[in-house]
PAZA-184935 format. One record per residue: residue in three letters; x, y negated, z negated of N, C-alpha, C in turn. Coordinates in steps of 0.02 Angstrom, whole numbers, padded with zeros to 5 digits, always signed. Example, Ala and Ser with C-alpha at 12.3 -4.5 7.8 and 13.67 -1.06 7.14 Angstrom:
<recs>
ALA+00660+00284-00390+00615+00225-00390+00660+00165-00390;SER+00642+00112-00354+00684+00053-00357+00645-00002-00394;
</recs>
This chain:
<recs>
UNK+02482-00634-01775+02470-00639-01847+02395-00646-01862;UNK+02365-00688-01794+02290-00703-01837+02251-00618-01824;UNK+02261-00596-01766+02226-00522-01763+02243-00476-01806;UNK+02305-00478-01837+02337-00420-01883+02299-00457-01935;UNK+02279-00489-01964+02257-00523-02015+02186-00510-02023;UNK+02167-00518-01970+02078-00504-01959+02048-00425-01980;UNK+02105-00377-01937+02113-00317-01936+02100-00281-02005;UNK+02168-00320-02044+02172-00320-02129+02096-00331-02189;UNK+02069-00375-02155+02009-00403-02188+01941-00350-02164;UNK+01948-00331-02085+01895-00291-02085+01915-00218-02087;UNK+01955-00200-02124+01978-00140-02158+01952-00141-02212;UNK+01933-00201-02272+01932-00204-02331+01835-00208-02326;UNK+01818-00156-02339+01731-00172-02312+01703-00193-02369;UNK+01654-00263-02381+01631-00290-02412+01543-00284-02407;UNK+01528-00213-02414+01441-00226-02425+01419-00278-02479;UNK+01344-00310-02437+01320-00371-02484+01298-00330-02543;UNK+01300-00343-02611+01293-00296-02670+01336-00278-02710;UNK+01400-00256-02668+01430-00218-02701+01510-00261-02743;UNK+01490-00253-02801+01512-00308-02822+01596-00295-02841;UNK+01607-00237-02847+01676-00218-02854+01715-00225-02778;UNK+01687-00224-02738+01709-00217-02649+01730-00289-02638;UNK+01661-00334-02669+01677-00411-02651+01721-00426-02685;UNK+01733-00414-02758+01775-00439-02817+01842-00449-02780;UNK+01846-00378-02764+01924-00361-02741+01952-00390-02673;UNK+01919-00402-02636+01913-00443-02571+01922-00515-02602;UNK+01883-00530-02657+01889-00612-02670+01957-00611-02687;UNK+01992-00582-02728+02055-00582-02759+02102-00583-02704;UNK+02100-00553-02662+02138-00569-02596+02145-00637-02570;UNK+02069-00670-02572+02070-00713-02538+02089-00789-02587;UNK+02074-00780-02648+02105-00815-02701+02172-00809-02688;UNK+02198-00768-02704+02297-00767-02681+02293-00811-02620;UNK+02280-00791-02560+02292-00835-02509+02284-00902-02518;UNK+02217-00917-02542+02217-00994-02569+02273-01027-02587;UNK+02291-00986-02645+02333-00993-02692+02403-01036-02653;UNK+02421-00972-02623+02477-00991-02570+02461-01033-02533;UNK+02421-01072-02501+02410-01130-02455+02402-01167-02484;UNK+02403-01183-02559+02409-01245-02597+02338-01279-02621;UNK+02291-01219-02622+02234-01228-02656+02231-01198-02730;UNK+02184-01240-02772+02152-01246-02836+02098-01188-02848;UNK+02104-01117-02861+02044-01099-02823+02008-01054-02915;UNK+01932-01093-02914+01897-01064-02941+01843-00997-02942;UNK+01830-00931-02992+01785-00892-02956+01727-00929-02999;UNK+01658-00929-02981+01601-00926-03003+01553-00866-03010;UNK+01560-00805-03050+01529-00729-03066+01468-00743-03056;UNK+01429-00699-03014+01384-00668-03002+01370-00595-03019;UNK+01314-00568-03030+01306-00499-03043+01311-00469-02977;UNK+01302-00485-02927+01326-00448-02872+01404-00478-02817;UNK+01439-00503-02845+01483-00537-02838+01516-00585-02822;UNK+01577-00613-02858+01601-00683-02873+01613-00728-02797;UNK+01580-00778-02810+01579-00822-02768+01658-00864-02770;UNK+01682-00892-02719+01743-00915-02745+01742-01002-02733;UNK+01787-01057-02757+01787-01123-02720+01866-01136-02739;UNK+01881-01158-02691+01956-01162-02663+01962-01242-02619;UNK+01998-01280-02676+02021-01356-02675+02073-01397-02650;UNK+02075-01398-02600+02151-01396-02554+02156-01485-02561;UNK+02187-01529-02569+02209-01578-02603+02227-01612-02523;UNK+02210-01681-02521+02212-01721-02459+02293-01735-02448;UNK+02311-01786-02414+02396-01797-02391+02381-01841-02347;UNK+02445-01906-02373+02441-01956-02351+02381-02000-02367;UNK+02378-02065-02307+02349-02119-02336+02258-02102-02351;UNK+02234-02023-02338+02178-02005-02338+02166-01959-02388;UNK+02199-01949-02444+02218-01900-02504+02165-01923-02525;UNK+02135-01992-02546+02078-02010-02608+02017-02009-02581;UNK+02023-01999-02507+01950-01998-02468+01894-01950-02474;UNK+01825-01952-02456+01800-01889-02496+01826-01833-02433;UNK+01802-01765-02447+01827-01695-02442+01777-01655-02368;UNK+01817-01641-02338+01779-01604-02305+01760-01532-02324;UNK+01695-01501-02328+01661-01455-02350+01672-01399-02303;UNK+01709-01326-02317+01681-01280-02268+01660-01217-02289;UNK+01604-01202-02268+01560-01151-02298+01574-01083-02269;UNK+01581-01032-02316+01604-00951-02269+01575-00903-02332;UNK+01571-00848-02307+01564-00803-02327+01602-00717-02338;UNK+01594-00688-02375+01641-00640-02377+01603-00563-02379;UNK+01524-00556-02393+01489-00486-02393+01487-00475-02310;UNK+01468-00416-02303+01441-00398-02220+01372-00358-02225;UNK+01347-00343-02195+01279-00296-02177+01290-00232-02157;UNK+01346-00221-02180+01389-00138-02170+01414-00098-02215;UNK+01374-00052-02246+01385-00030-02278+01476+00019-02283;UNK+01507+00053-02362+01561+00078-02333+01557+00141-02307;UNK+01622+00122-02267+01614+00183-02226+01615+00176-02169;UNK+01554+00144-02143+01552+00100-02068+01607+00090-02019;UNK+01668+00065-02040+01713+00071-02014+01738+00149-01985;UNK+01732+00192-02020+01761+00249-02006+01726+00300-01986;UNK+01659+00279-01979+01603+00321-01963+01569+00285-01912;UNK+01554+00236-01891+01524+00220-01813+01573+00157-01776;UNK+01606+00138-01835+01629+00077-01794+01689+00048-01808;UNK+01755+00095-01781+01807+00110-01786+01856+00021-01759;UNK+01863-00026-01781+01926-00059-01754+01932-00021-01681;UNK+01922-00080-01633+01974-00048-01566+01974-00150-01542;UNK+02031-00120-01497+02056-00185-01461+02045-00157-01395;UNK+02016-00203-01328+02011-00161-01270+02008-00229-01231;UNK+02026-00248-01180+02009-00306-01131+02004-00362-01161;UNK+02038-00375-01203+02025-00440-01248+01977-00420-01295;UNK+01931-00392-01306+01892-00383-01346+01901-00352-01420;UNK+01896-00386-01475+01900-00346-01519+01838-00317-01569;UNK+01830-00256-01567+01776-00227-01598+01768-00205-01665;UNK+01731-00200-01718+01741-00178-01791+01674-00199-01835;UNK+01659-00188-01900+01609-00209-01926+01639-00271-01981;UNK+01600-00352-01958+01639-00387-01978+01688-00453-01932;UNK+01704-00419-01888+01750-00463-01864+01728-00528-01824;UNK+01641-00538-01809+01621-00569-01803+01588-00620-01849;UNK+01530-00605-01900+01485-00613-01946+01523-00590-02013;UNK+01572-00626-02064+01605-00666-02038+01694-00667-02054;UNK+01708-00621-02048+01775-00633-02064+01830-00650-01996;UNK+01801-00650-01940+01848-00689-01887+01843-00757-01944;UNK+01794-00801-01945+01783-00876-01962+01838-00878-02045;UNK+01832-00808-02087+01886-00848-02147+01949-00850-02106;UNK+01968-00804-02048+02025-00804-02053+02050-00860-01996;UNK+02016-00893-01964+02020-00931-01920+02026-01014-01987;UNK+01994-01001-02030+02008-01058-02062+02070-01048-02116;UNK+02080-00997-02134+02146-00999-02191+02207-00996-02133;UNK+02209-00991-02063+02258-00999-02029+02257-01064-02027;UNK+02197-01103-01998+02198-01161-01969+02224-01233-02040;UNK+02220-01198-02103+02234-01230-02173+02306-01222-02164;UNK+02336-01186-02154+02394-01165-02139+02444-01229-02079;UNK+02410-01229-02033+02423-01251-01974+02437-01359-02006;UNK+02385-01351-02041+02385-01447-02059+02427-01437-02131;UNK+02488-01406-02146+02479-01434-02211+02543-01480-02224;UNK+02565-01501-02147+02615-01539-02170+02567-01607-02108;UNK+02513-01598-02115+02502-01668-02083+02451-01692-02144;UNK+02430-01785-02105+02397-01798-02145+02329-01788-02146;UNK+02298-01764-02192+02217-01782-02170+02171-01770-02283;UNK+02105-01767-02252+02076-01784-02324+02062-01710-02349;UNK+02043-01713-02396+02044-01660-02464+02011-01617-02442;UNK+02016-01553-02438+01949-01498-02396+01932-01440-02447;UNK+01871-01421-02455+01854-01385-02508+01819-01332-02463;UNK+01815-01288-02505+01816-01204-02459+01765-01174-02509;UNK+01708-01149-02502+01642-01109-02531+01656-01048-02494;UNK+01679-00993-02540+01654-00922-02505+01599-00868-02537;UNK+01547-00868-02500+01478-00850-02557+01488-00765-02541;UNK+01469-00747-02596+01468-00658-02590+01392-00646-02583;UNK+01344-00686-02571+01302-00623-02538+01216-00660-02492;UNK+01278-00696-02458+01248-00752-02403+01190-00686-02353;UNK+01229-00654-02332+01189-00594-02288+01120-00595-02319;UNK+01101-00607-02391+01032-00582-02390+00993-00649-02427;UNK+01028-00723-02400+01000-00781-02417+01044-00810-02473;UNK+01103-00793-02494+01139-00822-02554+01085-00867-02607;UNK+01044-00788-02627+01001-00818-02703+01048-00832-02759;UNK+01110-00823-02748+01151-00839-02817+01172-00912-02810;UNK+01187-00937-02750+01248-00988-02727+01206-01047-02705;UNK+01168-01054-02705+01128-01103-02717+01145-01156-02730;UNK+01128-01168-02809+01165-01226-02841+01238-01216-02829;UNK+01270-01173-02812+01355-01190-02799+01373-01227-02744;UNK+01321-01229-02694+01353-01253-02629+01305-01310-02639;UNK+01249-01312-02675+01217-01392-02690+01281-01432-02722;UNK+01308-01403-02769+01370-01439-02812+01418-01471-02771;UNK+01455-01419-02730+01485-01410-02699+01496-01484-02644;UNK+01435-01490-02623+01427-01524-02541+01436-01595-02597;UNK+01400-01616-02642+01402-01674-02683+01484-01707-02647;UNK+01457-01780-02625+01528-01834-02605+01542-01806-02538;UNK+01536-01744-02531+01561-01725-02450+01558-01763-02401;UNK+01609-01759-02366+01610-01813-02293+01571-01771-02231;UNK+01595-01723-02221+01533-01678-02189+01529-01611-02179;UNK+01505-01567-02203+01487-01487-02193+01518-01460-02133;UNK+01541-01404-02134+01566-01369-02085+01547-01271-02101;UNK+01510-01252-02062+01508-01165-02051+01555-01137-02014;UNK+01577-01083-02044+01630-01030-01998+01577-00971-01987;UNK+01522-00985-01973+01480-00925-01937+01491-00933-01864;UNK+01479-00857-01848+01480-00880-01761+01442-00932-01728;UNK+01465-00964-01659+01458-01000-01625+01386-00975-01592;UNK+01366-01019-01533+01320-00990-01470+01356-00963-01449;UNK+01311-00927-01382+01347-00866-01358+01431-00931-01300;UNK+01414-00976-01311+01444-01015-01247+01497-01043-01294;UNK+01494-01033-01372+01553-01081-01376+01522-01135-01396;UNK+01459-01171-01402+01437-01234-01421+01436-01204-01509;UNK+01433-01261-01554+01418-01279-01621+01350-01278-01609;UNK+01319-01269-01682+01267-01260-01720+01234-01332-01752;UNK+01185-01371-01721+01171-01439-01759+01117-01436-01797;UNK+01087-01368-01806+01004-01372-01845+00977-01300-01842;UNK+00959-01281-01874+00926-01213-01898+00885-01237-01922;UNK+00832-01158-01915+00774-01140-01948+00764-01121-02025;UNK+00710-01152-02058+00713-01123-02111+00722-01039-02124;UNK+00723-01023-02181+00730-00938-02169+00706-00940-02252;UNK+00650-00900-02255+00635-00869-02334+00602-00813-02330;UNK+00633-00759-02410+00628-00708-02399+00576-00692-02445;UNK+00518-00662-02430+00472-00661-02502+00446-00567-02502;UNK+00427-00568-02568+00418-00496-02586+00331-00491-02614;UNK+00305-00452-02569+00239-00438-02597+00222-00379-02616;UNK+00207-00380-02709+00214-00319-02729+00137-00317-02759;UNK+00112-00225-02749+00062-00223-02765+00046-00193-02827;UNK+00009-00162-02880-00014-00119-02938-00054-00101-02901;UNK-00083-00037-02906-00162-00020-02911-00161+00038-02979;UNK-00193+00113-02939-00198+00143-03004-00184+00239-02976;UNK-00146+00264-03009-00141+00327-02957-00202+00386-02988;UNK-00212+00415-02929-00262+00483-02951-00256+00527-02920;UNK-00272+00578-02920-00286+00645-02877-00303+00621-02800;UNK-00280+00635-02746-00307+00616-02693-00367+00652-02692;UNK-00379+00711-02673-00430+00765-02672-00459+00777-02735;UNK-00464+00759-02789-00482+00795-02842-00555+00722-02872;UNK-00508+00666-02856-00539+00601-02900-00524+00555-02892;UNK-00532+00546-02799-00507+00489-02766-00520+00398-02794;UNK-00614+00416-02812-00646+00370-02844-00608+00333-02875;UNK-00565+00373-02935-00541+00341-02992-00472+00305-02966;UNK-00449+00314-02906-00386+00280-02884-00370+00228-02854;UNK-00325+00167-02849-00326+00111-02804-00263+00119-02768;UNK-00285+00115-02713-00208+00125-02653-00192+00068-02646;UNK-00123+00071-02680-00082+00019-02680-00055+00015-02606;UNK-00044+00052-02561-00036+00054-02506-00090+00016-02433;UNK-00122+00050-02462-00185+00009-02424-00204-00055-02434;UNK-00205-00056-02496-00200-00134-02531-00145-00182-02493;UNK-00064-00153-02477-00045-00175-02458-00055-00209-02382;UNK-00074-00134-02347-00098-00148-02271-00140-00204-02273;UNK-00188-00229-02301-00222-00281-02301-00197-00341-02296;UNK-00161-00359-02348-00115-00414-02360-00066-00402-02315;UNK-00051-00382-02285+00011-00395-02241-00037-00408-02153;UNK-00087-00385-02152-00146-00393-02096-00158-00481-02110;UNK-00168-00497-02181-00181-00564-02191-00131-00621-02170;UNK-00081-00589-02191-00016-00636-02199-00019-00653-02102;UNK-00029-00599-02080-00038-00600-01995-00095-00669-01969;UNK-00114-00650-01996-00193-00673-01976-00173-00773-01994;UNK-00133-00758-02040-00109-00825-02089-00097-00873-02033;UNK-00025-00849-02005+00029-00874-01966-00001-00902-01894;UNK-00046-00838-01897-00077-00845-01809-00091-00906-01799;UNK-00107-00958-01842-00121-01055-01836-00047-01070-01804;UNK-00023-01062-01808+00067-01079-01806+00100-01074-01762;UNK+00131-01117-01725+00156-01083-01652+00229-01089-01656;UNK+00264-01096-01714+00325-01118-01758+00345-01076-01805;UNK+00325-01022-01806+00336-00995-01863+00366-00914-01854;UNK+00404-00872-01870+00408-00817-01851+00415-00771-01921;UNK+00413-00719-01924+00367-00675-01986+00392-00597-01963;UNK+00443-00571-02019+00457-00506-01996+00450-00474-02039;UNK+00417-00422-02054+00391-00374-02112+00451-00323-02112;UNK+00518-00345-02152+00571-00306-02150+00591-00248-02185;UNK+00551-00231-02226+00529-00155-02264+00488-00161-02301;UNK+00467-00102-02301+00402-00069-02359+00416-00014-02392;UNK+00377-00016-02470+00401+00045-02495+00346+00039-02536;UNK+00341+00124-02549+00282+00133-02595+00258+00206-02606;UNK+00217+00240-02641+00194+00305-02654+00226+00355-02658;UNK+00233+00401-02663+00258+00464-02673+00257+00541-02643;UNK+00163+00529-02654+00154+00612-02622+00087+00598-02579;UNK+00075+00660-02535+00013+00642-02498-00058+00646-02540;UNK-00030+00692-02610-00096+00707-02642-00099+00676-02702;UNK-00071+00616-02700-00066+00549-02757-00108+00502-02703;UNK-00156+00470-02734-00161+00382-02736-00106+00352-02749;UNK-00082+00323-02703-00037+00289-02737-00025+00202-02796;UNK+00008+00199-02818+00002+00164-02883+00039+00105-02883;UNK+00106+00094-02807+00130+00056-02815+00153+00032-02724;UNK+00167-00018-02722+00180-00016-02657+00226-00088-02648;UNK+00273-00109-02600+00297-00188-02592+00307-00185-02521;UNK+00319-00233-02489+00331-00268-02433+00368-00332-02445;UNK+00429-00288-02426+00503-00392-02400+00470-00435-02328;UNK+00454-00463-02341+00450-00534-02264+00495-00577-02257;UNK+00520-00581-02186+00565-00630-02185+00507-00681-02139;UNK+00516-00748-02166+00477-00809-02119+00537-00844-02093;UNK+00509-00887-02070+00555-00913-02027+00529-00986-01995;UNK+00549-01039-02004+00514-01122-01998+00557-01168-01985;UNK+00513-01201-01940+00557-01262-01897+00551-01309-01917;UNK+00503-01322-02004+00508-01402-02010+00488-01389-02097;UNK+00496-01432-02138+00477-01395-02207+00417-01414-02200;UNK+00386-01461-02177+00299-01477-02154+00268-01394-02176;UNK+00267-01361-02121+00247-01301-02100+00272-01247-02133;UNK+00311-01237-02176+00377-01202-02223+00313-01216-02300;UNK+00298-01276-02301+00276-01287-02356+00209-01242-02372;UNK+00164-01258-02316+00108-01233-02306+00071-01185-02291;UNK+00137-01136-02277+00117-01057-02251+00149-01022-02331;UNK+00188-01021-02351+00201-01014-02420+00173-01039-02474;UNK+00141-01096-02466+00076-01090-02518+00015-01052-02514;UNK+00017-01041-02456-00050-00989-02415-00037-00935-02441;UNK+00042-00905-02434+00060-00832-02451+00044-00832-02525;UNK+00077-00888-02562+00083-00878-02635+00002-00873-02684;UNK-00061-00878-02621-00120-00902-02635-00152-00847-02625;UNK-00132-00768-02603-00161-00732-02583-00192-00690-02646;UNK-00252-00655-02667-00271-00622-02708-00311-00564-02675;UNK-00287-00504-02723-00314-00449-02709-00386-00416-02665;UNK-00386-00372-02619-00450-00354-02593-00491-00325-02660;UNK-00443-00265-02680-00484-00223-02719-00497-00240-02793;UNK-00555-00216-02815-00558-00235-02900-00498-00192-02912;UNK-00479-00211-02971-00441-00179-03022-00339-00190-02959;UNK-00341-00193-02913-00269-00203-02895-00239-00269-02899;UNK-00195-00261-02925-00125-00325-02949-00089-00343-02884;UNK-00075-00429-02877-00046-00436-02815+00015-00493-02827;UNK+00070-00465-02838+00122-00525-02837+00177-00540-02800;UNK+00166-00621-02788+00197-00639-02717+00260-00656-02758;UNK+00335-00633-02739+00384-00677-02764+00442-00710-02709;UNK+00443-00790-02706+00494-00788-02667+00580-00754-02681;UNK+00608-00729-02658+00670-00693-02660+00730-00739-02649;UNK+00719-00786-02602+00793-00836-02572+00752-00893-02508;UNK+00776-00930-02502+00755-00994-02482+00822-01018-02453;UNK+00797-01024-02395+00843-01093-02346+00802-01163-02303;UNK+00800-01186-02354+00768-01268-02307+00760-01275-02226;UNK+00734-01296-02192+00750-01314-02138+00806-01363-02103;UNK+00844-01350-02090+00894-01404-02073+00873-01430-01996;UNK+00880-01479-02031+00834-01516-01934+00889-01559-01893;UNK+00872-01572-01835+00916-01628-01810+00902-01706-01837;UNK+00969-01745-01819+00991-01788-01862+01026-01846-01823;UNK+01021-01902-01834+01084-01950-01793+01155-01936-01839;UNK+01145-01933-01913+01212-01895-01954+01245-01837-01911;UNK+01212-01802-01897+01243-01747-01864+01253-01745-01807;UNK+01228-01793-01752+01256-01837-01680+01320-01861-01694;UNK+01306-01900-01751+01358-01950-01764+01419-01871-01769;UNK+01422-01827-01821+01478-01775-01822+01492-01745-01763;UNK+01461-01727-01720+01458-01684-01671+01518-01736-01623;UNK+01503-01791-01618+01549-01848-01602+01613-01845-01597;UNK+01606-01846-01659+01693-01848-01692+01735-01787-01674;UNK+01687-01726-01684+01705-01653-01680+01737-01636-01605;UNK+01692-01692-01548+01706-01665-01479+01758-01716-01476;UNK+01767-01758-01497+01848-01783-01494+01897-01740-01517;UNK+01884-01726-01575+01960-01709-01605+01953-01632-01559;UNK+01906-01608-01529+01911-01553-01479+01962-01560-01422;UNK+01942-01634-01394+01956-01648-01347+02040-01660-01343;UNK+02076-01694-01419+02137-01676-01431+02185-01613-01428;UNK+02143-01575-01409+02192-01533-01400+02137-01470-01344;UNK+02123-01503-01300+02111-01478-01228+02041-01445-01220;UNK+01988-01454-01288+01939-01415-01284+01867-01460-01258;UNK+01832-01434-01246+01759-01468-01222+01705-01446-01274;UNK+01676-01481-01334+01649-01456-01379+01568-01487-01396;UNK+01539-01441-01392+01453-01468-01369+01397-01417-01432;UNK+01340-01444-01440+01309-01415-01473+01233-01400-01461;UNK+01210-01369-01493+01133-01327-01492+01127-01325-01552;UNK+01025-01317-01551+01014-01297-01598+00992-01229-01634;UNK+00979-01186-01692+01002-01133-01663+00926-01088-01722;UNK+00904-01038-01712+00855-00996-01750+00874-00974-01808;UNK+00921-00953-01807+00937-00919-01852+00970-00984-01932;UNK+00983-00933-01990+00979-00953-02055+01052-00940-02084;UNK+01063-00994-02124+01154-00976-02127+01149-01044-02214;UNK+01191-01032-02244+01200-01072-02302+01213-01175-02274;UNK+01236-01177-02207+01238-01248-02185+01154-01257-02190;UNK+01105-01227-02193+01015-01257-02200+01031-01296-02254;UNK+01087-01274-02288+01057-01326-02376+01094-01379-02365;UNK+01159-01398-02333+01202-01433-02347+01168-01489-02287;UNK+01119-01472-02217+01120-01508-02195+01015-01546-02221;UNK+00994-01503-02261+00916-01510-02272+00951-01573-02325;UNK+01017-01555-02362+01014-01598-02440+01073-01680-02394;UNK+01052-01678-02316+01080-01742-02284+01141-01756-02253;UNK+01186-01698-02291+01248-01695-02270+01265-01702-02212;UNK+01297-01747-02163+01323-01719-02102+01336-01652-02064;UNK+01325-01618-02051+01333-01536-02033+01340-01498-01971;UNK+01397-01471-01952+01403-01428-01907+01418-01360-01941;UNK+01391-01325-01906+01411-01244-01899+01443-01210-01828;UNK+01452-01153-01851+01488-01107-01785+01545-01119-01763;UNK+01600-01147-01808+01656-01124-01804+01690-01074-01780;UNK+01669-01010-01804+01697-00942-01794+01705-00932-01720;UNK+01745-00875-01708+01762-00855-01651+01706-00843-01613;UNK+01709-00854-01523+01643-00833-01491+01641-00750-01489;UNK+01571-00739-01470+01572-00664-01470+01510-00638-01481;UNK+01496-00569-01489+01391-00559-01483+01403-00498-01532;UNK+01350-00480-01549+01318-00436-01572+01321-00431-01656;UNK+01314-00480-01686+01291-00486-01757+01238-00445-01797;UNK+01269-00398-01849+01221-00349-01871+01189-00295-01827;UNK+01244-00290-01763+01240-00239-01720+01314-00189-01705;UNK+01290-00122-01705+01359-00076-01704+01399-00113-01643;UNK+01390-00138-01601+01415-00176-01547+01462-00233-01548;UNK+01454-00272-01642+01471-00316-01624+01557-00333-01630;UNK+01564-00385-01610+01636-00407-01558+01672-00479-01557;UNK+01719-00479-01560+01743-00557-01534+01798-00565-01485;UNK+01770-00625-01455+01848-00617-01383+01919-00647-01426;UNK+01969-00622-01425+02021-00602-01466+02040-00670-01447;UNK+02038-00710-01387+02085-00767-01368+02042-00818-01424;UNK+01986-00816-01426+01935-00879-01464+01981-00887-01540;UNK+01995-00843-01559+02032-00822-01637+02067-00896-01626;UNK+02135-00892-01577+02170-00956-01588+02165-01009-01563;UNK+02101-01018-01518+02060-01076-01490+02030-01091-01560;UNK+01989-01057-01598+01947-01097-01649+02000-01118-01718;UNK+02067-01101-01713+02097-01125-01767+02140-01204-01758;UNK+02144-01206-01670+02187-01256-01660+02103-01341-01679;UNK+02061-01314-01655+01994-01343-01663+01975-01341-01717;UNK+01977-01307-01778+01966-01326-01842+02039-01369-01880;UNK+02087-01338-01854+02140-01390-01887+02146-01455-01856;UNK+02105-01495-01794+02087-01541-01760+02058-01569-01807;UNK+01997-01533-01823+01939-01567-01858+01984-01591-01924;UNK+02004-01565-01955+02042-01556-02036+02076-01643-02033;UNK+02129-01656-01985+02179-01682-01967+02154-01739-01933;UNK+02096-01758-01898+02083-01831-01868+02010-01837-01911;UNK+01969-01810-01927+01898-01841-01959+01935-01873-02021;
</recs>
């Protein structure tokens, strides 16, 4: 049931954006709520509805606060994908598709594992599914700030390490956009009169280099550029996306005021820095010792060995654990290749990570 289920979900392709794809995917996943005896609200976005789904405690732990679990529902795959490079196959245990890792193994490992506790006792669990986490959830923000408010402690259904350990701390992750003006002219005719917004850019992005180089913490990926038109235009306009990347908000603080401080080489060219999406640094914690604790017990209830790392990468738990919350991530099934045609999950992890999240649900 849980692979035919998974199968179902990464059939239904959810590019980040596309807001009719997510809509209709959320509505799915609202019904299911529905049926497991959740409360479930959408919150609209222009690129699509975020959902929160209120599953009500039982027994002597009904009034206790709520455990938080954070998921997502866009992918980094556009449609089509499925049927054009990266067809569903099952082979050696392995199951392959776009999706079934990053993250829809993790909803479906948790609407089973909701399933699995609902005739035991445990406390109130609230469910965030953001539509468009893949590119920093600039919408969901304040929803999962709201959200975490009273929480007993955060939980991610993003993938695990490659070993199966949980997630205790990530890197910050912010996405900023540096856009240029200049002025277009004749290349050959009346170069004088033109400012290359392009070149302009090369500079500033040489700077932004030059910035970081203090930093031995910091990582900086110039993830597209766009700009000009023709070879025999000056060009007039130009941008550059950066992704940064920070291990402490110390250093988070201070290289982004640097960026936001940068001003033009050339007379007459316009230079504006905008941040795009923001994830705090989530650092390590004795709160999150203290969870990791509890977590490798209620693992240990039911035969598992459950350990953690800390991890580079950027996921919506940065906010829940930067704003104090207790916090683990990496729930989801084990498996590799995230935002790669490759990627995969070992089919057995599916009902290893549900008996381990309905652990967690049922003794914290």
């Amino acid at each position: 049931m849980i692979i035919e289920r998974l199968r179902e979900y990464v059939a239904a392709e959810t590019p980040t954006g596309d807001a009719a794809a997510l809509n209709a995917f959320a509505d799915r996943l609202a019904a299911r709520y529905g049926e497991l005896g959740g409360t479930v609200r959408r919150e609209p976005a222009p690129t699509g509805d975020h959902l929160v789904a209120d599953f009500p405690g039982r027994g002597p732990r009904a009034a206790d606060a709520p455990l938080l679990f954070l998921a997502h529902h866009d992918t980094v795959w556009p449609i089509g994908q499925l049927e054009n490079a990266m067809p569903w196959r099952e082979a050696d245990g392995i199951i392959h598709g776009p999706g079934v890792f990053d993250m829809k193994g993790g909803l479906v490992i948790l609407e089973t594992a909701l399933e699995r506790v609902a005739d035991r006792d445990h406390r109130p669990v609230r469910v965030v599914v953001v539509a468009d986490e893949e590119i920093g959830s600039p919408s969901a923000r304040a929803l999962v700030t709201a959200a975490s408010a009273g929480a007993y402690a955060a939980f991610g259904l993003e993938p695990p390490h490659p070993n199966g350990d949980l997630k205790t701390s990530r890197w910050g992750s912010t996405r900023v956009r540096i856009e240029i003006t200049g002025r277009e002219a004749h290349a050959a005719l009346d170069p004088a009169s033109g400012i290359s917004a392009i070149d302009e850019l090369v500079d500033q992005l040489i700077a932004v280099r030059q910035l970081i180089a203090g930093y031995d913490d910091v990582l900086c990926n110039v993830g597209t550029i766009t700009g000009g038109g023709r070879t025999n235009v000056v060009p007039g306009s130009a941008a550059a996306d950066i992704g940064f990347r920070f291990v402490d908000p110390e250093t988070e603080r201070a290289v982004l005021d640097a960026v936001a401080g940068l001003t033009a080489v050339r007379s007459g060219a316009e230079l504006e820095v905008r941040v795009m999406s923001n994830r705090p640094a989530w650092q390590p914690s004795g709160a999150t010792d203290a969870l990791l604790a509890e977590v490798a017990a209620a693992g240990r209830s039911v035969g598992q060995d459950v350990g953690g790392a800390a991890a580079s990468g950027a996921a919506d738990t940065n906010l829940t654990g930067w704003l104090g919350v207790p916090t683990l991530d990496g729930l989801g099934p084990v498996g590799k290749g995230a935002h790669a045609v490759h990627e995969q999950v070992i089919a057995a992890t599916l009902a290893e990570r549900v008996d381990l999240v309905a652990a967690i649900i049922s003794s914290l």
